[in-house]
C-alpha positions in Angstrom: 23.1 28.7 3.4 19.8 28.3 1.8 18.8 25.7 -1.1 18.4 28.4 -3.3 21.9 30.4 -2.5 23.6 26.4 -2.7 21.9 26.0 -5.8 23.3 29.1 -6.8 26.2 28.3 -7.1 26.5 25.5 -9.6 28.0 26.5 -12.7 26.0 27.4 -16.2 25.7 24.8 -17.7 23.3 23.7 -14.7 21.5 26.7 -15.2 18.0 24.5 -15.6 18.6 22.7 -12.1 19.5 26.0 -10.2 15.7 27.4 -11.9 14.2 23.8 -11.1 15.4 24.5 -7.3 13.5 27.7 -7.2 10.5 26.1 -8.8 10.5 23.4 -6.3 11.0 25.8 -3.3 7.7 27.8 -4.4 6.1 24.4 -5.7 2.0 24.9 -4.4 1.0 21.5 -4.8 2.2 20.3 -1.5 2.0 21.7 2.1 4.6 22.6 3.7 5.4 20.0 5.9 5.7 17.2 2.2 7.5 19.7 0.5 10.2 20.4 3.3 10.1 16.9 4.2 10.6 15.9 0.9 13.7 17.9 0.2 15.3 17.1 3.2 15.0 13.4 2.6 16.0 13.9 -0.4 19.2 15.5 0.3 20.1 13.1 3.1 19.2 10.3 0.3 21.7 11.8 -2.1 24.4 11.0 1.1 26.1 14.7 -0.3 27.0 16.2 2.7 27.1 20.1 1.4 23.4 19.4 0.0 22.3 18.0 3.3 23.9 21.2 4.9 22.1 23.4 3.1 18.7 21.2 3.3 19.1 21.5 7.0 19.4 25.3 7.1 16.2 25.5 4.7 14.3 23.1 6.7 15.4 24.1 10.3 12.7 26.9 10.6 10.2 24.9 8.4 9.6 21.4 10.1 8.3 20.3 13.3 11.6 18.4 14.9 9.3 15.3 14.7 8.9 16.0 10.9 12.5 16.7 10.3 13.8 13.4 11.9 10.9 11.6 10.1 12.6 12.4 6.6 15.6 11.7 7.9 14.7 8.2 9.2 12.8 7.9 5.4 16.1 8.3 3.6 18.3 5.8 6.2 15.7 3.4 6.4 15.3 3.9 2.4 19.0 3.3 2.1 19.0 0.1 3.6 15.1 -1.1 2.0 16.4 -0.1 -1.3 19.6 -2.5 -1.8 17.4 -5.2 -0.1 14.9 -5.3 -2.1 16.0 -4.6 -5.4 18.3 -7.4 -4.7 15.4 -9.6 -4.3 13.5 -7.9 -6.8 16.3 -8.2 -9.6 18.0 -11.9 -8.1 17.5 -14.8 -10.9 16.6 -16.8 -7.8 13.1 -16.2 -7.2 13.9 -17.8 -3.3 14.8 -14.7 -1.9 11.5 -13.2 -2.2 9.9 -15.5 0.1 12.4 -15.6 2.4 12.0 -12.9 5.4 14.2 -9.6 5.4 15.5 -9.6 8.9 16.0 -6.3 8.8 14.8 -3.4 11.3 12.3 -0.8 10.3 9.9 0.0 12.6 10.1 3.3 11.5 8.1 2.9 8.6 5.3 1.8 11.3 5.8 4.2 13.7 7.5 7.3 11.6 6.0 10.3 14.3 4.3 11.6 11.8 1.2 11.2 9.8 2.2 7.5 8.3 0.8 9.5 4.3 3.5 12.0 4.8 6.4 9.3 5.6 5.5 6.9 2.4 6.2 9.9 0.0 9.5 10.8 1.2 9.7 7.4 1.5 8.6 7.0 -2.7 11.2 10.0 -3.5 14.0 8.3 -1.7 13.4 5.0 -3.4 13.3 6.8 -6.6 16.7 8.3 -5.9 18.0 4.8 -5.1 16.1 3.0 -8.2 14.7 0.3 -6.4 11.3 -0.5 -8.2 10.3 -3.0 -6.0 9.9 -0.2 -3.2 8.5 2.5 -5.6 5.8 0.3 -6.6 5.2 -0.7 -2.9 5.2 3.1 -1.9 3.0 4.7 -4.8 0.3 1.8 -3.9 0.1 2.8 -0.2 -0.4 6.8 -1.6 -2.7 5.9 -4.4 -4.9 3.6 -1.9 -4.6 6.4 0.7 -6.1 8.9 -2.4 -2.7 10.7 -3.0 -3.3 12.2 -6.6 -0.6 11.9 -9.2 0.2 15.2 -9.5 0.7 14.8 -5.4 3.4 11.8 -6.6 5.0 13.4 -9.8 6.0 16.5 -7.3 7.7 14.1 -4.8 9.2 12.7 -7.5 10.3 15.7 -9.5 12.0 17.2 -6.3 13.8 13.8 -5.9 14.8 13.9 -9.3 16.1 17.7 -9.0 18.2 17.3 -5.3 19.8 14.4 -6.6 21.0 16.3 -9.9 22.1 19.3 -7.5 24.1 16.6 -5.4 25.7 14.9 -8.8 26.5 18.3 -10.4 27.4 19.9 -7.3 30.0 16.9 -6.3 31.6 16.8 -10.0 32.8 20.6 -9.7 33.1 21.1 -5.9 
């Protein structure tokens, strides 16, 4: 099933996120490989499995496998970066900060893809999972990279709609 036909099927009074999805699917700012990246990070970030399903059948014919398991490895690493360090970013104890993670990601060094392309799934997930601390982190390595805002705000805007498809489509399911 396709993004659009899951979409579909969320009830009326989620008529604006079924129209946001087809927006998003014929968004022109971003190539091919972001945008389909981006929602299928996005979908695994939202940890709905029906979304992720249908994420998978949009992307399948879209992204390299290289690209495909590069989103994927955006939203697990992302779900592990995010509780850590919005911990640390929100703690009282200002200690944890300088203390090191200990935590694997050598994806984010190594993601098989171009590194630009990794970040901003790596931005959307973060804003899924509201850690600030990784958001800011993220958006500096795009903006220093010369990633436009408009580049960002789409990331950001299809993070925004997948999760609202995921929370809507869980609710009635």
């Amino acid at each position: 099933m396709s993004l659009k036909e899951f979409a579909g099927q969320l009830p009326d009074f989620a008529k604006d996120i079924r129209l946001n999805v087809g927006s998003l699917l014929n968004e022109p700012v971003l190539n091919d490989q972001r945008k389909y990246g981006l929602l299928l990070a996005c979908a695994h970030g939202t940890g709905h499995k029906p979304l992720v399903d249908a994420a998978e059948a949009e992307c399948a014919s879209k992204l390299s496998p290289e690209a495909a398991n590069a989103a994927r490895a955006a939203a697990a690493v992302m779900a592990m970066n995010n509780v850590y360090y919005r911990f640390t970013h929100l703690a009282g104890n200002q200690e944890y900060r300088n203390m090191p993670a200990k935590l694997r990601m050598n994806v984010i060094g190594a993601p098989g893809i171009d590194k630009i392309d990794f970040e901003l799934f790596s931005l959307a997930v973060s804003a899924i999972n509201g850690c600030g601390m990784c958001i800011d982190a993220h958006e500096a390595v795009l903006k220093k990279a010369g990633i436009s805002a408009e580049v960002i705000q789409t990331a950001v805007r299809i993070a925004a709609v997948m999760q609202a498809v995921a929370t809507v489509h869980s609710a009635v399911a």
